[in-house]
Backbone as CSV, one residue per row, in Angstrom:
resi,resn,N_x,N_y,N_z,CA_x,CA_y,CA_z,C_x,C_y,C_z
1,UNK,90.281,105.558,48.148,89.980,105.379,46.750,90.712,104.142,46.245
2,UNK,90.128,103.143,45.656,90.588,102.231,44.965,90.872,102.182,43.677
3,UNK,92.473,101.788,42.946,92.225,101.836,42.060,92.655,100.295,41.549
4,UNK,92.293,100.214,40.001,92.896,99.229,39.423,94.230,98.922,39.154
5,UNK,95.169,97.212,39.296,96.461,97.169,39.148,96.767,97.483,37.497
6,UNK,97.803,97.351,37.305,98.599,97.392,35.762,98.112,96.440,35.547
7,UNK,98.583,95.321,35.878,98.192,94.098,35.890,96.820,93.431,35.364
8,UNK,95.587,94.146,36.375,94.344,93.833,36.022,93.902,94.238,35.437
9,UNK,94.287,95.563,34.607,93.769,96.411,33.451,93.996,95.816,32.061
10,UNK,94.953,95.151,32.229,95.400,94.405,30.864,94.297,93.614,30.868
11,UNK,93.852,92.747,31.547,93.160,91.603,31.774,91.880,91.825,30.752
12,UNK,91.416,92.901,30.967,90.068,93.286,30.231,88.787,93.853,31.358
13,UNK,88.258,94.024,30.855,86.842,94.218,31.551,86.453,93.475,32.920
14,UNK,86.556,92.702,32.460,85.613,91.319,33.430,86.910,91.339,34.656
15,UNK,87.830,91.553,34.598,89.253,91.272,35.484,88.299,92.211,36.819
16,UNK,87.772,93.684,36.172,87.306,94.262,37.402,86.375,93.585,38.217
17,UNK,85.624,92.634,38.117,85.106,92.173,39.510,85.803,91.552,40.348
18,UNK,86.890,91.022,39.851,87.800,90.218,40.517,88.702,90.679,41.611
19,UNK,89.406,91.979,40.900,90.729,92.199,41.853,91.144,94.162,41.720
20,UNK,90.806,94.405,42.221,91.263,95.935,42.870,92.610,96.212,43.897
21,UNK,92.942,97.213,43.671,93.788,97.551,44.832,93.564,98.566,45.348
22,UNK,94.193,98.735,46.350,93.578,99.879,47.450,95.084,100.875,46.970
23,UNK,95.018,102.235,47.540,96.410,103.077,47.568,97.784,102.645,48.374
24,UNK,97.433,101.833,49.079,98.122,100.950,49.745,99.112,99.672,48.975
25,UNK,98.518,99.251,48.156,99.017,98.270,47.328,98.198,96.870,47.369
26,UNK,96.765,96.828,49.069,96.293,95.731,48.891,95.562,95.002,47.900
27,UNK,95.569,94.021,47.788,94.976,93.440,47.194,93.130,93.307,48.007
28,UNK,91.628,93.648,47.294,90.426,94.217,47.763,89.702,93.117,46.735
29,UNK,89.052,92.200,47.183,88.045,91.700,46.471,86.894,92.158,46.297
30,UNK,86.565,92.478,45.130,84.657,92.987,44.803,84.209,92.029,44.014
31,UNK,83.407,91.117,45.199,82.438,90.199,44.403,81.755,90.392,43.379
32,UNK,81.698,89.311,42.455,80.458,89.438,41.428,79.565,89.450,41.311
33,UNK,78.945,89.230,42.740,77.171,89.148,43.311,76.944,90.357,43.143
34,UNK,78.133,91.266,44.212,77.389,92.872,44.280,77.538,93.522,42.922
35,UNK,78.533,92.837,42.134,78.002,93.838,40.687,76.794,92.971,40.070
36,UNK,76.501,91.794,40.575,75.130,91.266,39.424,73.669,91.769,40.371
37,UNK,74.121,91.664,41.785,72.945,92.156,42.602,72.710,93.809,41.978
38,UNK,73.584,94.657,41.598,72.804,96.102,41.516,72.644,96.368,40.062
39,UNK,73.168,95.437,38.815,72.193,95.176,37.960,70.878,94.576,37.606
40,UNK,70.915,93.384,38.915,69.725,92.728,38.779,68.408,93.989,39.551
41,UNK,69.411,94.533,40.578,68.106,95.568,41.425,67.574,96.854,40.372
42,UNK,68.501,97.192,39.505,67.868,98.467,38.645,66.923,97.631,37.557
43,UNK,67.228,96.601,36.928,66.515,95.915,36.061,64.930,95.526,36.969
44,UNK,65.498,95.287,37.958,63.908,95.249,39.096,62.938,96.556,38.845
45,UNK,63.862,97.452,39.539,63.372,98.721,39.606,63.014,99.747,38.156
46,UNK,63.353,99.470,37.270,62.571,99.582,35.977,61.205,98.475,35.446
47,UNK,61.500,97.806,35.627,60.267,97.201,35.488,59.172,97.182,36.776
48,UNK,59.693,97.534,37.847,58.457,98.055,39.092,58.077,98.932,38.496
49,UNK,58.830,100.517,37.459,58.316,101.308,37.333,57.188,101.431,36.188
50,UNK,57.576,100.568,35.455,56.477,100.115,34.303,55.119,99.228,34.429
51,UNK,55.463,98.858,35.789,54.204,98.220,36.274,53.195,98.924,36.461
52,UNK,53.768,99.558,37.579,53.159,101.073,38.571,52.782,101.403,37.577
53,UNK,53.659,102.230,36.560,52.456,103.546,35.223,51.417,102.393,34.684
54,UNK,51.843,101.499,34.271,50.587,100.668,33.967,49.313,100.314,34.380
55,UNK,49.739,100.225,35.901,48.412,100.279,37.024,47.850,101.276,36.820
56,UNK,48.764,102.772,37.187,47.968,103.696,37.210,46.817,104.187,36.286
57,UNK,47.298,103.536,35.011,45.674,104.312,33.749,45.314,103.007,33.723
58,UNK,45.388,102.532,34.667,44.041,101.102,34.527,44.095,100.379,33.799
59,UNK,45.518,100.036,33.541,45.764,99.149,32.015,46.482,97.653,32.601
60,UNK,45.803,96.576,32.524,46.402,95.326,32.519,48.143,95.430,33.102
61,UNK,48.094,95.064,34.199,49.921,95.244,34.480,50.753,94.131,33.783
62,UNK,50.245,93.090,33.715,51.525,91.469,33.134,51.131,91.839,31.593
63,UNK,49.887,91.891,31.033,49.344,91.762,29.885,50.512,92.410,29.069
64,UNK,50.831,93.921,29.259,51.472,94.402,28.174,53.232,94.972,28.864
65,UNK,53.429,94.158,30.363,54.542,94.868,30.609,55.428,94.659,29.997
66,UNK,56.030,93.994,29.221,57.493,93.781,28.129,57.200,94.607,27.801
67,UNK,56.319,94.808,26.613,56.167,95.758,26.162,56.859,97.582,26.603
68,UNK,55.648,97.384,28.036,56.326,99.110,28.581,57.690,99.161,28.928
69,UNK,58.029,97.903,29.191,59.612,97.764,30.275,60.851,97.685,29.340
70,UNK,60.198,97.409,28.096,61.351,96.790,27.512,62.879,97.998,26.810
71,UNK,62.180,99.089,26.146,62.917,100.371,26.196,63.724,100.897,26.960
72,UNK,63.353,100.952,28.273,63.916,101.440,29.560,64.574,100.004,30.374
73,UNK,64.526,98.904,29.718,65.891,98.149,30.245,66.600,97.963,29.250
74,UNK,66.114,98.071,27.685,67.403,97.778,26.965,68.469,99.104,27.053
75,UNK,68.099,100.006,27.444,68.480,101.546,27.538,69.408,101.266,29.214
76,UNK,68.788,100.633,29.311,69.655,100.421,30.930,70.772,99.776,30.995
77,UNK,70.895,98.412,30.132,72.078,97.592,29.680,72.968,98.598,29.171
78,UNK,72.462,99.689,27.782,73.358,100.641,27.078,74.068,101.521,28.502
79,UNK,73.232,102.026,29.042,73.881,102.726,30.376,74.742,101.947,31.191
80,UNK,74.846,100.973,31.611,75.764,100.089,32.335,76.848,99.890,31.605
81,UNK,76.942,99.817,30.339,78.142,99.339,28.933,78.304,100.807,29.221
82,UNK,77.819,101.635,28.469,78.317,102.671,28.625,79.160,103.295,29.905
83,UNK,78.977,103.048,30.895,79.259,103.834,31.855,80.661,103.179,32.789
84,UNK,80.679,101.986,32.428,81.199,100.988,33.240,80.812,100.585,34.475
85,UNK,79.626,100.831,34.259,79.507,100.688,36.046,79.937,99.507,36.980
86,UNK,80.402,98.270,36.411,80.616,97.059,36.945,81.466,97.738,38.147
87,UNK,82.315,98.716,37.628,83.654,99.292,38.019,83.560,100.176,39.553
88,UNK,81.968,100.088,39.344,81.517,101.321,40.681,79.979,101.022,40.624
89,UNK,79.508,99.878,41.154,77.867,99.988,41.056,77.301,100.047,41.793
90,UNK,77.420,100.958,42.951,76.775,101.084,43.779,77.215,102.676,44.146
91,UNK,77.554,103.215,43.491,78.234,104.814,43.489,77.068,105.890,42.633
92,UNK,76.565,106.195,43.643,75.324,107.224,43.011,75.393,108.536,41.905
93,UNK,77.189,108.728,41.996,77.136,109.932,41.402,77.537,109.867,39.679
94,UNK,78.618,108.916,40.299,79.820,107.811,38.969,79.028,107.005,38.376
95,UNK,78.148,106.092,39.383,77.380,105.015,38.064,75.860,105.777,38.129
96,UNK,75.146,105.937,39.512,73.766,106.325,39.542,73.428,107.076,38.280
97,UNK,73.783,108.530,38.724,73.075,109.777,37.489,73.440,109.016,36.221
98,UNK,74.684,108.966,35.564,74.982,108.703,34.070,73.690,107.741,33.908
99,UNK,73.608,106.421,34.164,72.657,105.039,34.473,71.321,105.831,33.890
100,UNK,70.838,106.394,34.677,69.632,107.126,34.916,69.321,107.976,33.870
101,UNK,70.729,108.975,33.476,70.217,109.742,32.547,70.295,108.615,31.092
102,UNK,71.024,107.792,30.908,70.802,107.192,29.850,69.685,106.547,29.886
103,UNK,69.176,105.794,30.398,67.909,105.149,30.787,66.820,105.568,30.186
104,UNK,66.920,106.784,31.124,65.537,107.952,30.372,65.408,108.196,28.795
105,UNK,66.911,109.107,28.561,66.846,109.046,26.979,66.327,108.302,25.908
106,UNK,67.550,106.931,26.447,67.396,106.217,25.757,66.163,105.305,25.834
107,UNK,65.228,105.251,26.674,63.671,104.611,27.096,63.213,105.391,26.102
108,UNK,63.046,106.581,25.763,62.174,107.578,25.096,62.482,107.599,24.187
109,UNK,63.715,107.336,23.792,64.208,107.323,21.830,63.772,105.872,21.658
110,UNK,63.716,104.773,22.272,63.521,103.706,21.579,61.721,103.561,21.627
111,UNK,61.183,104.261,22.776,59.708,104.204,22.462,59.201,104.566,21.713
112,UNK,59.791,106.009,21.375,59.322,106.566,19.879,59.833,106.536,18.744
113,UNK,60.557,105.538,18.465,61.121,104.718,16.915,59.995,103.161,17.480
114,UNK,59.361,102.941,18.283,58.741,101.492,18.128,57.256,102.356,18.572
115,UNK,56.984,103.203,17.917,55.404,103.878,18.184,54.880,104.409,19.381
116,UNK,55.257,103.858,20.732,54.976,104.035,21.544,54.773,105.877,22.710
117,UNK,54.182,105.848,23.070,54.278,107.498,23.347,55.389,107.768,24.410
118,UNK,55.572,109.359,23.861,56.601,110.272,24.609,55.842,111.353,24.740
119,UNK,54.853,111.529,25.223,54.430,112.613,25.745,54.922,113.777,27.091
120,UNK,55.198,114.789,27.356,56.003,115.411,27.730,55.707,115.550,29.425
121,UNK,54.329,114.830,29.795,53.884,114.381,31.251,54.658,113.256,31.239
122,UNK,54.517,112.205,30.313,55.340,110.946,30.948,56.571,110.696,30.770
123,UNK,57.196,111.869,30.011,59.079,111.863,30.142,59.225,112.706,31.502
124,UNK,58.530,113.538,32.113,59.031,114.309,33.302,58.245,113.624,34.438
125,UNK,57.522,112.868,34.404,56.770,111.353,35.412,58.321,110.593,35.542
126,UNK,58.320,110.004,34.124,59.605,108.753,34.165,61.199,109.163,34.646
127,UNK,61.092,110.442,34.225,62.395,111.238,35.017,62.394,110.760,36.163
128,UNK,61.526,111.826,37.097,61.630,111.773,38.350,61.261,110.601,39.034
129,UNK,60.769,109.453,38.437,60.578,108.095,39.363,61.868,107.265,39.279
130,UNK,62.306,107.488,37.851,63.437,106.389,37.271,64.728,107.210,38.538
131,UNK,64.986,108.750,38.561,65.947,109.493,39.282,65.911,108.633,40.640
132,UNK,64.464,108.793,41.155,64.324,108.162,42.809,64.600,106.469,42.786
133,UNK,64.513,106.281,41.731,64.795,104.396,41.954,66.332,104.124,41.561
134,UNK,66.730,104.567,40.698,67.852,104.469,39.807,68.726,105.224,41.204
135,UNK,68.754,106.336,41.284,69.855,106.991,42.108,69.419,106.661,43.974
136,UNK,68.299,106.646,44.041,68.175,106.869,45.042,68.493,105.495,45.937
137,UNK,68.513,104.669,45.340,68.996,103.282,45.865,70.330,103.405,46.625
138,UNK,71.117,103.458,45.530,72.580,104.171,46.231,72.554,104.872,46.918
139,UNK,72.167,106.048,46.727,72.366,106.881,47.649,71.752,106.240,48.990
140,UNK,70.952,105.834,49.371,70.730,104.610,50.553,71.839,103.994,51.240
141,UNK,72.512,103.573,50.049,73.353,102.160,50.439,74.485,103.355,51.031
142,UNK,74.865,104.234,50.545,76.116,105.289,50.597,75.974,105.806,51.968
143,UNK,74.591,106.109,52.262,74.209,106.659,53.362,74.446,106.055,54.732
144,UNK,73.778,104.633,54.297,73.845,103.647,55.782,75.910,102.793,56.138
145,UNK,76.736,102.982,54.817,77.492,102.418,54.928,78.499,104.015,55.511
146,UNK,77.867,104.875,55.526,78.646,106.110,55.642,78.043,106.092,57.497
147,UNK,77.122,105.683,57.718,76.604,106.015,59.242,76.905,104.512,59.954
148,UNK,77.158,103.662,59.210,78.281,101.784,59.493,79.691,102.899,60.370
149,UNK,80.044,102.530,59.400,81.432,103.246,59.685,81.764,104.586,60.509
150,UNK,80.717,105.404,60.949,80.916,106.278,61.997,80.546,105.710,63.045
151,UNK,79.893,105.329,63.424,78.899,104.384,64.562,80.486,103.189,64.601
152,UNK,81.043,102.951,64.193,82.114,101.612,64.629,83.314,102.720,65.236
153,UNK,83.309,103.650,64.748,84.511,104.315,65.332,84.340,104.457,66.888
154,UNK,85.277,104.381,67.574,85.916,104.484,68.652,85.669,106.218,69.461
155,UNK,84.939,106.514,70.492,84.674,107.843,70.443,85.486,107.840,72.184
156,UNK,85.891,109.169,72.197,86.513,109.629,73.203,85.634,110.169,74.527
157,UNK,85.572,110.011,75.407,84.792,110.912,76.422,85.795,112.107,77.167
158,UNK,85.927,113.158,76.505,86.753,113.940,77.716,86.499,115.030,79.189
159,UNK,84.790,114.602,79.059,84.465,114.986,80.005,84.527,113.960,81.485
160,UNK,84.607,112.733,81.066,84.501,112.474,82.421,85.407,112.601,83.599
């Protein structure tokens, strides 16, 4: 588990991409790519998903996607502020779910203060696609870096 120094906490916000420490006392760099790469990939992956529903009822996909996308990424920024995720963005449980559940909410409160529908098929549609894109990414990355690191370990033969 990594945590933050005294030091870098003072710093502010932004200090966290920079410099972590391990329980150890090292000093752990977390680039700023991988926190802009898994904001830039959910901001992807919300607007794939607004494409897709768009395709699906046969409706112009570029024509009106701001439009569909735009709720469910400004709701996504609020989830990232909210959550801190800079701090852990690639952590399915810490940044994923919170991310996700704000997303949703907040996609659906801002669609229906700007007219747009919330009908009770396409909040439990947008659930479960936004859940599989939003969380399920990580959980990917968690998975293959969890089967990295067993696969490098050193294994014993005591049968031979």
């Amino acid at each position: 588990m990594l945590r933050l120094s005294q030091r870098t906490e003072r710093r502010g916000p932004s200090a966290y991409a920079d410099r972590v420490t391990s329980p150890a006392g090292d000093a752990v760099a977390r680039p700023a790519a991988r926190i802009l790469g898994a904001l830039v990939l959910d901001a992807v992956l919300v607007v794939v998903f607004a494409a897709v529903g768009r395709a699906s009822h046969g409706e112009h996909v570029l024509a009106g996607l701001g439009e569909t996308a735009w709720p469910f990424l400004a709701a996504l920024v609020v989830g990232w502020v909210a959550t801190l995720a800079w701090r852990a963005p690639r952590a399915p449980v810490r940044t994923g779910l919170p991310v996700w559940v704000i997303t949703v909410v907040g996609g659906m409160l801002l669609r229906a203060v700007s007219g747009q529908g919330t009908q009770a098929a396409f909040v439990i549609v947008a659930s479960v696609v936004l859940l599989l894109l939003l969380v399920g990414w990580r959980l990917v990355v968690r998975i293959t870096q969890r089967l990295r690191r067993s696969g490098s370990r050193p294994t014993t033969d005591s049968g031979a």
